[in-house]
VOMAR-786498 format. One record per residue (C-alpha): residue number from 1; residue in one letter; z, x, y. Coordinates in Angstrom, 3 decimals. Each point is the difference from the previous one (the first is absolute). Layout:
     n   res          z          x          y
   NUM     a          Z          X          Y
...
This chain:
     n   res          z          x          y
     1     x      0.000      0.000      0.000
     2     x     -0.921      1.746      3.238
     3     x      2.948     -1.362      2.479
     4     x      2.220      1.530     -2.313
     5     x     -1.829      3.159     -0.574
     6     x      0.067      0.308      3.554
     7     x      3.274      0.099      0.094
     8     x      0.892      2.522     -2.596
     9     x     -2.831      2.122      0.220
    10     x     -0.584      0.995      3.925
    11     x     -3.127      2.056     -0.529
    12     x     -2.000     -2.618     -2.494
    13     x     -1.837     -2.079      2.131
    14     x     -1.303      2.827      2.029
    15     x     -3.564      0.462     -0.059
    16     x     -1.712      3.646     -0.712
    17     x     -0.606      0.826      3.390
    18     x      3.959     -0.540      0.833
    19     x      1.303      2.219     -2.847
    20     x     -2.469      2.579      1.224
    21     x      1.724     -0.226      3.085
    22     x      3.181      0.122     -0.954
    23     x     -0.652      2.840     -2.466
    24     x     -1.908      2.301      2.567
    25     x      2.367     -1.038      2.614
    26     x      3.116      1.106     -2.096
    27     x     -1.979      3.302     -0.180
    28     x     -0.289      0.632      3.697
    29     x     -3.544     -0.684     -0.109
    30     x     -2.627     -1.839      1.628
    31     x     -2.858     -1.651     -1.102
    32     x     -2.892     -2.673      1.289
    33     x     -0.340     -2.868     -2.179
    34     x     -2.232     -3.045      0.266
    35     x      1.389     -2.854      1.583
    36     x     -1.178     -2.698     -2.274
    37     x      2.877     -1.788     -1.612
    38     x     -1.257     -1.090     -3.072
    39     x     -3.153      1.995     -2.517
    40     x     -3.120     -0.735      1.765
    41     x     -0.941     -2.210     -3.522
    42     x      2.609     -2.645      0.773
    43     x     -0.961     -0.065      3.851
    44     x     -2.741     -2.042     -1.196
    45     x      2.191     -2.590     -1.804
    46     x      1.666     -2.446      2.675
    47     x      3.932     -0.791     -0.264
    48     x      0.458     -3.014     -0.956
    49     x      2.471     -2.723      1.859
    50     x      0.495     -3.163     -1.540
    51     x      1.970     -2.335      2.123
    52     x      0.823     -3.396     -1.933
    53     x      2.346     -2.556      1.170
    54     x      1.220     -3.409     -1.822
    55     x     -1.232     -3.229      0.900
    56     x     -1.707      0.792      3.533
    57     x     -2.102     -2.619      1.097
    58     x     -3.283      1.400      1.848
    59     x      0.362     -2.989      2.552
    60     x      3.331      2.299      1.321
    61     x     -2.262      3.012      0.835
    62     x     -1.490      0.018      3.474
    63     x     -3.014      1.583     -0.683
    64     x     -0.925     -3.245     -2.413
    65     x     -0.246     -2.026      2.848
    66     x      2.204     -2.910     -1.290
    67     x     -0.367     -2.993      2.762
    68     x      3.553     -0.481      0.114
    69     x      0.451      3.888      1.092
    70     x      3.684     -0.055     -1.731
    71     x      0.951      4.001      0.651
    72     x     -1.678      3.146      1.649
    73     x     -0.179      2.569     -2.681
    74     x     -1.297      3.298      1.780
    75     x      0.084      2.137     -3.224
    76     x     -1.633     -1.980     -1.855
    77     x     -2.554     -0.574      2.875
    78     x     -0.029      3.572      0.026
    79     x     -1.539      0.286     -3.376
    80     x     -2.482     -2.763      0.377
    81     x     -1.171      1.917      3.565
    82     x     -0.129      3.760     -1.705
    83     x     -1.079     -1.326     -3.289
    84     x     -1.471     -3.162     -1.541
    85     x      1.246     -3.435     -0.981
    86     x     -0.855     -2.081     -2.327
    87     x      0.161     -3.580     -0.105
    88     x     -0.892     -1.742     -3.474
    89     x      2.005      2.753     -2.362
    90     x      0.899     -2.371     -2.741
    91     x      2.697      0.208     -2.449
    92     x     -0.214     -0.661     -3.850
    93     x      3.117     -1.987     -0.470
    94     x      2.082     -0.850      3.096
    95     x      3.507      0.833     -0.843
    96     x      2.180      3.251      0.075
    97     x     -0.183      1.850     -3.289
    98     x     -3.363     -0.650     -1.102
    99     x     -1.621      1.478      3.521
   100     x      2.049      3.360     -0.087
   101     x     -1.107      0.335     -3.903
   102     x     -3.714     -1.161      0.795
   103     x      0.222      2.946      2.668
   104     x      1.729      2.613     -2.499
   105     x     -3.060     -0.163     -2.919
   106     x     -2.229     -1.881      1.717
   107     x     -0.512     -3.048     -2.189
   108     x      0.673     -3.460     -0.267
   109     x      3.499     -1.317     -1.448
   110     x     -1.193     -0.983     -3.090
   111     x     -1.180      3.291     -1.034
   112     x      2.941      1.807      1.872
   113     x      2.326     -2.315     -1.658
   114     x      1.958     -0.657      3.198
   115     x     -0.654     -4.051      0.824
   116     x      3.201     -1.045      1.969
   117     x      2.992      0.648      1.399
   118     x      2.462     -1.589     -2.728
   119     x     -0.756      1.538     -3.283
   120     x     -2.243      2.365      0.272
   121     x      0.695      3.838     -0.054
   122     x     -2.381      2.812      0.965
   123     x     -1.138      2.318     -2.858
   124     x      0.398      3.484      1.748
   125     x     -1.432      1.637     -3.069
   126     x     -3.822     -1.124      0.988
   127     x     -2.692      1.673      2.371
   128     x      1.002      0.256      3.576
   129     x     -1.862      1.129      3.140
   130     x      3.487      1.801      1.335
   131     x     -0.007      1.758     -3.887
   132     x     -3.156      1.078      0.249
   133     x      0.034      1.120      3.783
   134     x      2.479      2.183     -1.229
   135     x     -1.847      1.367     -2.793
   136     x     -2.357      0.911      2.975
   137     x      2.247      2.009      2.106
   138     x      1.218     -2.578      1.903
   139     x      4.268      0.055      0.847
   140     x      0.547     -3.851     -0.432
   141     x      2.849     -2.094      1.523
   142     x      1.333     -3.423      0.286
   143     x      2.142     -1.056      2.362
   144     x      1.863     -4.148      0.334
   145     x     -0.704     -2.779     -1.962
   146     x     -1.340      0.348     -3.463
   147     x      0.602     -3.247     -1.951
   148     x     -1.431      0.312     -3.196
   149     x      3.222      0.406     -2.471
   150     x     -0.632      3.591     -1.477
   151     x      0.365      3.096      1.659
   152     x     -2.820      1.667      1.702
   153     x     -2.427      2.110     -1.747
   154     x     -2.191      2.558      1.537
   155     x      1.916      0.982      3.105
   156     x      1.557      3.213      0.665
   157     x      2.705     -1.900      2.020
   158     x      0.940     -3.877      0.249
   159     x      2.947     -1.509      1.579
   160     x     -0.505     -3.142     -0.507
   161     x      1.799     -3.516      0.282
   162     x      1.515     -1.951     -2.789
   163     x     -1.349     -3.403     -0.621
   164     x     -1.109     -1.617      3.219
   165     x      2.464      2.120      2.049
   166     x      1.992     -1.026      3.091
   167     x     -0.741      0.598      3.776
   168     x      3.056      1.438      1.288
   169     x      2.566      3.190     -1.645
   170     x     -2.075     -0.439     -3.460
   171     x      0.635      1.522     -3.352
   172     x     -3.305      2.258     -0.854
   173     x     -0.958      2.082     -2.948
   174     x     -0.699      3.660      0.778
   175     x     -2.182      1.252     -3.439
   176     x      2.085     -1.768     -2.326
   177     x      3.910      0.641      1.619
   178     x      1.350     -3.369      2.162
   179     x      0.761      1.095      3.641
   180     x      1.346     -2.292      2.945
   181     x     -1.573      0.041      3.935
   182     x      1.368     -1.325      2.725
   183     x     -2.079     -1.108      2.334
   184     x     -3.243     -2.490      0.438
   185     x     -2.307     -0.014     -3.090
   186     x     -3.135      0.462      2.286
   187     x      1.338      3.014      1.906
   188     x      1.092      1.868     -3.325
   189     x     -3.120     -0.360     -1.625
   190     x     -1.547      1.536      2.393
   191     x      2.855      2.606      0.752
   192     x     -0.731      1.324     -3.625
   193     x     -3.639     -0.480     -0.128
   194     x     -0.057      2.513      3.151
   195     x      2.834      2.243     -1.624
   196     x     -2.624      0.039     -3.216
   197     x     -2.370      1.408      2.579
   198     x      1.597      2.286      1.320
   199     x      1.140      1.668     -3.429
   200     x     -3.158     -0.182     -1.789
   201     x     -2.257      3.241     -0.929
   202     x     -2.010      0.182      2.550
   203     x     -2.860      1.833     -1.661
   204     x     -0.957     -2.706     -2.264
   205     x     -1.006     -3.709      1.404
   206     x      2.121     -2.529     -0.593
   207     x      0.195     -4.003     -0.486
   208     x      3.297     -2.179      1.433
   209     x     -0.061     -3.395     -0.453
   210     x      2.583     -0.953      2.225
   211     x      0.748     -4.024     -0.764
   212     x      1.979     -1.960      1.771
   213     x      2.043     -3.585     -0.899
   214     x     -0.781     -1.643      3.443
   215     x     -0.869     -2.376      0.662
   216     x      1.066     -1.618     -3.150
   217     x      2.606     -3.415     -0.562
   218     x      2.241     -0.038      1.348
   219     x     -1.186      1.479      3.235
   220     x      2.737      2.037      1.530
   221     x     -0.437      2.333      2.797
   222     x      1.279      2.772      1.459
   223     x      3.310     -0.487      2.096
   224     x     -2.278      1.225      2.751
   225     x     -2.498     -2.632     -0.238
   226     x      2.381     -3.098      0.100
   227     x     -1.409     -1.763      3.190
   228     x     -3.250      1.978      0.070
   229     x     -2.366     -3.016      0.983
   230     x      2.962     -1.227      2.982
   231     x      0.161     -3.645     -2.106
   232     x     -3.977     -0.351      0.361
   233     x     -1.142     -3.565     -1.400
   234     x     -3.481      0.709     -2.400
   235     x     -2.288     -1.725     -0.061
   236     x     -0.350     -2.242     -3.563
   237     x     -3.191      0.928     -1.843
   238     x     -2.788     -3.035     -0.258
   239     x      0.849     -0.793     -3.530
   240     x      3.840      0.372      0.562
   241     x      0.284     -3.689     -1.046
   242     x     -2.246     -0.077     -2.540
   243     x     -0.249     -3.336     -2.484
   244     x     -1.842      2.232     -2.575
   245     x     -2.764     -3.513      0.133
   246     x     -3.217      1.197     -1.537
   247     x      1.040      2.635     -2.622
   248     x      2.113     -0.420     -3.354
   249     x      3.218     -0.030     -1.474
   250     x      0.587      3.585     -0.027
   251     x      0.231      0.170      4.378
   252     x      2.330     -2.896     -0.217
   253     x      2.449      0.696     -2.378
   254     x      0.877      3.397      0.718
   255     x      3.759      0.927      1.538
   256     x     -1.135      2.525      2.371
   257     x      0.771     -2.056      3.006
   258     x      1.689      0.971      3.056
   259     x      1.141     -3.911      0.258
   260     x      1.759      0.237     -3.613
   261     x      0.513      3.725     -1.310
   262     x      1.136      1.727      2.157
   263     x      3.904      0.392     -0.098
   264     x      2.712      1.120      1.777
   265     x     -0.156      3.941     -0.304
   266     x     -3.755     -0.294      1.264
   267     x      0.858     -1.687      2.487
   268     x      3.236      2.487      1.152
   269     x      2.353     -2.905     -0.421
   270     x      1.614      2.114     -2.287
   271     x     -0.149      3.919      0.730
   272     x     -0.814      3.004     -2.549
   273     x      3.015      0.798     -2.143
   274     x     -1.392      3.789      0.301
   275     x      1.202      0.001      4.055
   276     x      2.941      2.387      0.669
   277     x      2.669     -0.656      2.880
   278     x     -1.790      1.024      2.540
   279     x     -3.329     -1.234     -0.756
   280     x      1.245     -3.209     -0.909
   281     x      1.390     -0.321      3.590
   282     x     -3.408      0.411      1.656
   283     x     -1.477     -2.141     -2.801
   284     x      2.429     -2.606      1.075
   285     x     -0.405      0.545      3.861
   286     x     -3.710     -0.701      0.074
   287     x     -0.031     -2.862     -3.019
   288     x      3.409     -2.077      0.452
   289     x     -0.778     -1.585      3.434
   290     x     -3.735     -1.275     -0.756
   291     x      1.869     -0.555     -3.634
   292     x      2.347     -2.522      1.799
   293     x     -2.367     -1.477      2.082
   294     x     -1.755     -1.153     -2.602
   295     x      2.456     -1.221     -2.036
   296     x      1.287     -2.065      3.308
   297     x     -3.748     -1.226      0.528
   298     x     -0.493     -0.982     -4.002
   299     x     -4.096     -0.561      0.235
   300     x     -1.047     -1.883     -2.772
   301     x     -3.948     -1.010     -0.864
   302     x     -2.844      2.153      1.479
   303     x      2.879      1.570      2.968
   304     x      1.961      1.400     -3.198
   305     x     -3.289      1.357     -1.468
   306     x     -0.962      1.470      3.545
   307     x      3.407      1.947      0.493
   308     x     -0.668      1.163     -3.770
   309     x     -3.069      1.686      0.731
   310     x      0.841      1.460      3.572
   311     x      3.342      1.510     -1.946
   312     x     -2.734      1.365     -2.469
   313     x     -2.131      1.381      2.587
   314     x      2.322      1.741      2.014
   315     x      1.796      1.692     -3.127
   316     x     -3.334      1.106     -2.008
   317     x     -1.731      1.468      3.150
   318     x      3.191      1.685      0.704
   319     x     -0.607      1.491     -3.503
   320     x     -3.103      1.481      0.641
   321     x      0.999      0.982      3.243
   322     x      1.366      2.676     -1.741
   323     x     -2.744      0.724     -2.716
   324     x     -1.965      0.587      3.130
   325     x      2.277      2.629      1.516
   326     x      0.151      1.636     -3.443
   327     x     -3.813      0.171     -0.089
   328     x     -0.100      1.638      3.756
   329     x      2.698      2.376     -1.225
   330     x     -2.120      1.169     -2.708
   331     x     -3.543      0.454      1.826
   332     x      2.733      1.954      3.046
   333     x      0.922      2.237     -2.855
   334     x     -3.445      0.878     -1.383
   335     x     -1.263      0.610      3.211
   336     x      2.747      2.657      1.149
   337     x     -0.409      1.612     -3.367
   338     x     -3.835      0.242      0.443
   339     x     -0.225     -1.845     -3.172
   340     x     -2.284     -2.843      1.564
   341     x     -3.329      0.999     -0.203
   342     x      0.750      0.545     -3.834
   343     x      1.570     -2.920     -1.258
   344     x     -1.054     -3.231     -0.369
   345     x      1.930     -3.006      1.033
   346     x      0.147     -3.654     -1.743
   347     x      2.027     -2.600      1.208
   348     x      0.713     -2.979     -2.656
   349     x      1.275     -2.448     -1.485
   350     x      0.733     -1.579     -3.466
   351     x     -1.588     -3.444      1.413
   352     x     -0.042     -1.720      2.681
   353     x      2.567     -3.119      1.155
   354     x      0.562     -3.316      1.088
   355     x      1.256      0.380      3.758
   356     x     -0.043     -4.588      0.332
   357     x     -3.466     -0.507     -1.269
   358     x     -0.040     -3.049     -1.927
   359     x      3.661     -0.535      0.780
   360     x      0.553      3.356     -2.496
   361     x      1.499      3.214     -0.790
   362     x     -0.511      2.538     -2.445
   363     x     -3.298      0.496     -1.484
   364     x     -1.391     -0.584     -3.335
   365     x     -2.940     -1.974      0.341
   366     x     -3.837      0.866      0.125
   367     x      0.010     -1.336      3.204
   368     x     -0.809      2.555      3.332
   369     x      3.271      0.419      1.595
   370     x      2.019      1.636     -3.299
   371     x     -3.498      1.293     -1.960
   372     x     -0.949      2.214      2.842
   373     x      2.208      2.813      0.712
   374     x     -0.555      2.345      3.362
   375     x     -1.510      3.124     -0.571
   376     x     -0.178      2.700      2.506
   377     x     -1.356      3.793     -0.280
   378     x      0.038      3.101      2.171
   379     x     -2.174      3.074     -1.321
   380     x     -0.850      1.979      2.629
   381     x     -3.388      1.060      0.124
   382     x     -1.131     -2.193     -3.101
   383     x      0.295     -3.338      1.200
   384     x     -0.951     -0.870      3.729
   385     x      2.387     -1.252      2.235
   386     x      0.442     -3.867      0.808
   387     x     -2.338     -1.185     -3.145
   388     x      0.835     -3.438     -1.441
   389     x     -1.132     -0.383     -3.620
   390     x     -0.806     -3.853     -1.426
   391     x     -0.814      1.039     -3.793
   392     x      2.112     -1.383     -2.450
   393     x      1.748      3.179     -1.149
   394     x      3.914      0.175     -2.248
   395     x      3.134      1.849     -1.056
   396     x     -1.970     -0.099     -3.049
   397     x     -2.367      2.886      1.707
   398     x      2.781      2.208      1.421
   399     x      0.831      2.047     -3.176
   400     x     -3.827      0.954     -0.338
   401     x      0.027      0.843      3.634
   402     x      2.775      2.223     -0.014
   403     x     -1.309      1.734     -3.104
   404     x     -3.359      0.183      2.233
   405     x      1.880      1.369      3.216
   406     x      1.573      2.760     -2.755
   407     x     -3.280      0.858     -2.003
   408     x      1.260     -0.991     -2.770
   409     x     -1.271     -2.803     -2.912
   410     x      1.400     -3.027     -0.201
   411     x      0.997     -1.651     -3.550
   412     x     -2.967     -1.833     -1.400
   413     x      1.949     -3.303     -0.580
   414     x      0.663     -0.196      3.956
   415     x     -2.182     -3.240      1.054
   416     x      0.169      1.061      3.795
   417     x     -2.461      2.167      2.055
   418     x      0.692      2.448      2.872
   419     x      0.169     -0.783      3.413
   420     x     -0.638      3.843      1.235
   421     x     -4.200     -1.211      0.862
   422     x      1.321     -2.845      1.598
   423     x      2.245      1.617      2.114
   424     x     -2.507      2.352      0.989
   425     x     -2.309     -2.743      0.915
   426     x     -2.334     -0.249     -2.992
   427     x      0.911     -2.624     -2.060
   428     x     -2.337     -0.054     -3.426
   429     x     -2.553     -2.610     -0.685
   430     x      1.313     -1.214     -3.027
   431     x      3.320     -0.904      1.552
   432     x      1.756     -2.893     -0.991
   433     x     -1.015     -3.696      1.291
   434     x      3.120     -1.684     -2.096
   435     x      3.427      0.251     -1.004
   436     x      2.287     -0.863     -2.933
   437     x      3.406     -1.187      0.572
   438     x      2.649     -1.273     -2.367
   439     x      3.086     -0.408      0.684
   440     x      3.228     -0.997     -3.505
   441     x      3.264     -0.320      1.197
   442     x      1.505     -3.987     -0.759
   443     x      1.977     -2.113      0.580
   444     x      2.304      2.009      1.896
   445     x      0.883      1.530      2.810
   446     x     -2.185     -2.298      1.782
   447     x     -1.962     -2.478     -2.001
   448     x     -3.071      1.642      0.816
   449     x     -2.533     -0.994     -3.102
   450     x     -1.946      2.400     -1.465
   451     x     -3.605      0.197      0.724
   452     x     -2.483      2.119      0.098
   453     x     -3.463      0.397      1.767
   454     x     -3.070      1.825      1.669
   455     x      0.153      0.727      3.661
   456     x     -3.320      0.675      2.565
   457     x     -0.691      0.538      3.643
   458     x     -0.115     -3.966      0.301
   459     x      1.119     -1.438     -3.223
   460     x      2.873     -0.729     -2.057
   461     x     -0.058     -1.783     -4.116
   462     x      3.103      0.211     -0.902
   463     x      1.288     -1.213     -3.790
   464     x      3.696     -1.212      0.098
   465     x      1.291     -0.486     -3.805
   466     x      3.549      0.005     -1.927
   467     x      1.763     -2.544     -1.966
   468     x     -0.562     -3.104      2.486
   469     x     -2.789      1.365      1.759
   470     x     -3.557      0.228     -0.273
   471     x     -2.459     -0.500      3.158
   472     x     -2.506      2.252      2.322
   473     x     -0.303      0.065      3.323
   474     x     -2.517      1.812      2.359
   475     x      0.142      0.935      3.600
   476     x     -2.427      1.045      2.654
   477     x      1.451      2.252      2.655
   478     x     -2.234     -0.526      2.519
   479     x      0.064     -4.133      0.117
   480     x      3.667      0.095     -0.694
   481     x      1.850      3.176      1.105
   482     x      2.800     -1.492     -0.924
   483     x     -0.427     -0.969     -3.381
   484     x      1.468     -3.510      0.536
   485     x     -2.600     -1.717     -2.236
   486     x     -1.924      0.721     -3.667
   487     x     -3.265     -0.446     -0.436
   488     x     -0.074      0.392     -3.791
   489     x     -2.629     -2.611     -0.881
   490     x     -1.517     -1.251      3.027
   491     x     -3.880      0.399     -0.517
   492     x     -0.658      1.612      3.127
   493     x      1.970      2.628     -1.733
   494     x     -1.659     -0.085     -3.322
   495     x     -1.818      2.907      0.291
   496     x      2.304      2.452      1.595
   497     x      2.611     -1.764     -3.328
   498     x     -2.541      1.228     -2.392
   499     x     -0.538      3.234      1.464
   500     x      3.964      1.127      0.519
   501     x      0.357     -1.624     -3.518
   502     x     -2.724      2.494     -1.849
   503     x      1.431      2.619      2.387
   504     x      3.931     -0.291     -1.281
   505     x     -1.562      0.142     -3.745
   506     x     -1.444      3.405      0.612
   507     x      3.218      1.234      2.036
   508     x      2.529     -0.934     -2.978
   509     x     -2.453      1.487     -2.363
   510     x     -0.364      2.825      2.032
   511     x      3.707      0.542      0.528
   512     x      0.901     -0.772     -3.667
   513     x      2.298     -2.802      1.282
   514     x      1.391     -1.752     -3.484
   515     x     -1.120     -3.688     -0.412
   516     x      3.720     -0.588     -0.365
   517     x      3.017      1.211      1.742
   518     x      2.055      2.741     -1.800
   519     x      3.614     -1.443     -0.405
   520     x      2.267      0.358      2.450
   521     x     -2.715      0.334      2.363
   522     x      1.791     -2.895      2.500
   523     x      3.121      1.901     -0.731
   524     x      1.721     -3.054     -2.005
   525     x      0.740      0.018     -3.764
   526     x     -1.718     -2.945     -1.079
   527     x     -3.578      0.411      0.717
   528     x     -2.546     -3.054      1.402
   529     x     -3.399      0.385     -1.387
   530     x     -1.924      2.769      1.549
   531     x     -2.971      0.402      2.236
   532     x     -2.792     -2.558     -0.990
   533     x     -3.488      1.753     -0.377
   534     x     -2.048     -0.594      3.245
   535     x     -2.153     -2.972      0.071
   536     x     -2.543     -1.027      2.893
């Protein structure tokens, strides 16, 4: 483990051209040596910066452009002005887990064997891009959040949460021993991604995925971010009251409502055990009188459902508040270590999130708001600055693009494809026109059925199945942005239904998606039947 070596072994991390130094220096000589930090072979090779956060809805990122303009988020606006953002990167299965192990072998959950977040447990013993980066060279780190059950494979260093993890003073796991922080979860994450940094050998390149909880449930910010948008009213997205009219019985009977699930510890009626004396008194200061007044104004019907959501807002932009100063911190450090025009930057997320739309939170579903996740990259002199890519890119392409980036070949069952010529402005030919998504987990946490479907610049057939469900729908983005209202069988649409129909037969061929769902798939122990074989 390197932080350790570090620390009993002072001269081990130094690179060749430092123990010349030293050894010619101890001799009362002098001698010119290059400058160059690292072999002129791994100059080529960028460093590679993955920055993933939990939950972070692109709508929250001012460089998306989101109408209701919730939160200024420089950083990240930073990376979208020096680099170049992308706005349909799609995720294979919206939920925690299954994203971060998509990303680490770069395939879909049912041949990664990672399909939710209740039973399933990540197999560290198969082909991963951090493994073989490694294999290549590369010093590899990761930093925050893992969430997959096992330990981490194929890192030199991990300190890593346990579980879900908790915002403030949290238990972590430092390669394999159980340490406690004090402190905000955001700001230690990316204390010891930096401290990695600065420790690492710095004659060989190096990945860090630094990965953050924020801004996941149940939305606590820092101490110094209570009252950060001065009691600001938002505005209520257009489908904030939505009937769910026009679609099926999977939209409706969900329990992912702001009106009915959220609870008291969302909503800070009831603060984080984790709190110590003192934090707990600032806590307190900024929650207890708006607390009160509430409780003395008791809104009931759509007023109770308003307060709900501009409680949610406040507390979840608070939370990336933070992920954005962590971000800044990070591009301040390359940049006084001269370690920017080297290293490649991505900014993401495991999904995106429900910030009212619909009357929701969380994610989960096909739809746009929790299957598209924000991407944004800096790589000086590869990709231009301020470009704004539309094509429907994935996490399931970032383990063959870092393997790209390194030189190195990715595994053959990865069912991605690098992004390296579309950064650089040349996307292929042959690059994909549709998407598969399928997403397991059921009935609980939230009700959300399981369904799966293919995905295009304008359309949407989408397959919902399990033991009381069975029924399509189809969407077009451009009559109905919103997706308020299926299509699936009006003959205006029969075409287009035909088409996307022949089209998701060749994807789950393609993909080797199972006519049936493995069990335990939806994470319960009593399987429904499984995926039905597409029809038109």
């Amino acid at each position: 483990m390197v932080f350790w070596t570090v620390r009993t072994m002072p001269f081990a991390n130094l690179s060749l051209r430092s123990l010349l130094l030293l050894t010619f220096a101890a001799c009362g000589l002098a001698v010119a040596l290059p400058v160059s930090r690292a072999p002129a072979a791994d100059a080529r090779r960028p460093n590679i910066v993955f920055i993933f956060s939990d939950d972070h809805a692109w709508q929250s990122i001012s460089a998306y452009g989101e109408k209701r303009k919730l939160l200024d988020t420089p950083n990240f606006d930073s990376l979208a002005a020096e680099g170049m953002r992308f706005n349909r990167c799609l995720v294979t299965n919206s939920i925690c887990g299954p994203s971060r192990a998509t990303i680490l072998t770069g395939k879909y959950s049912h041949l990664n064997g990672f399909f939710n977040n209740s039973n399933s447990r990540f197999d560290g013993s198969q082909t991963t891009f951090p493994k073989l980066l490694r294999g290549a060279g590369y010093q590899t780190a990761i930093v925050g959040k893992w969430h997959l059950v096992s330990e981490p494979t194929g890192f030199d260093y991990w300190h890593i949460l346990p579980g879900q993890g908790v915002y403030y003073n949290p238990t972590m796991i430092d390669n394999g021993r159980r340490v406690e922080h004090q402190g905000y979860v955001t700001d230690l994450i990316t204390d010891l991604s930096l401290a990695w940094l600065k420790q690492r050998d710095p004659a060989k390149p190096f990945l860090l995925m630094c990965q953050h909880k924020a801004p996941h449930r149940e939305w606590e910010p820092a101490l110094r971010h209570l009252g950060h948008d001065h009691d600001r009213v938002y505005a209520e997205p257009a489908t904030f009251f939505d009937d769910y009219a026009g679609r099926g019985l999977a939209e409706r009977d969900q329990q992912m409502t702001i009106e009915h699930t959220m609870n008291a510890k969302d909503l800070k009626l009831t603060p984080p055990p984790q709190l110590n004396a003192e934090q707990r008194t600032a806590w307190d200061a900024y929650y207890e009188p708006r607390n009160e007044k509430f409780r003395q104004s008791k809104p009931r019907g759509r007023d109770l459902v308003r307060w709900r959501y501009q409680r949610y807002m406040h507390d979840y932009l608070g939370c990336v508040k933070a992920v954005n100063e962590s971000v800044g911190r990070v591009l301040k450090f390359l940049d006084a270590e001269g370690l920017a025009d080297n290293t490649i930057v991505i900014y993401c997320s495991d999904q995106g999130f429900y910030l009212g739309e619909h009357g929701w939170f969380d994610k989960r579903w096909i739809f746009e708001e929790s299957l598209r996740t924000p991407l944004l990259v800096r790589w000086p002199g590869k990709i231009k600055p301020g470009s704004v890519n539309h094509e429907l890119v994935s996490n399931l392409d970032f383990a063959q693009t870092f393997l790209d980036l390194a030189g190195a070949a990715p595994a053959p069952e990865m069912q991605g494809r690098s992004l390296v010529p579309v950064f650089e402005g040349h996307t292929p030919a042959d690059w994909r026109k549709s998407f598969y998504y399928h997403y397991y987990e059921y009935p609980t946490p939230h009700h959300v059925r399981p369904h799966y479907g293919v995905v295009t610049d304008r359309h949407k057939l989408v397959h919902f199945y399990g033991p009381d469900t069975d029924y399509w729908e189809l969407f077009d983005l451009i009559d109905d942005p919103h997706e308020l209202r299926s299509v699936f069988g009006d003959p205006r649409y029969g075409d287009t239904q035909k088409t996307l129909a022949a089209e998701l037969t060749r994807l789950r061929q393609e993909l080797k998606v199972p006519e049936h769902d493995p069990p335990g798939a939806s994470g319960q122990r009593v399987e429904g039947r499984g995926a039905e074989k597409t029809t038109q």
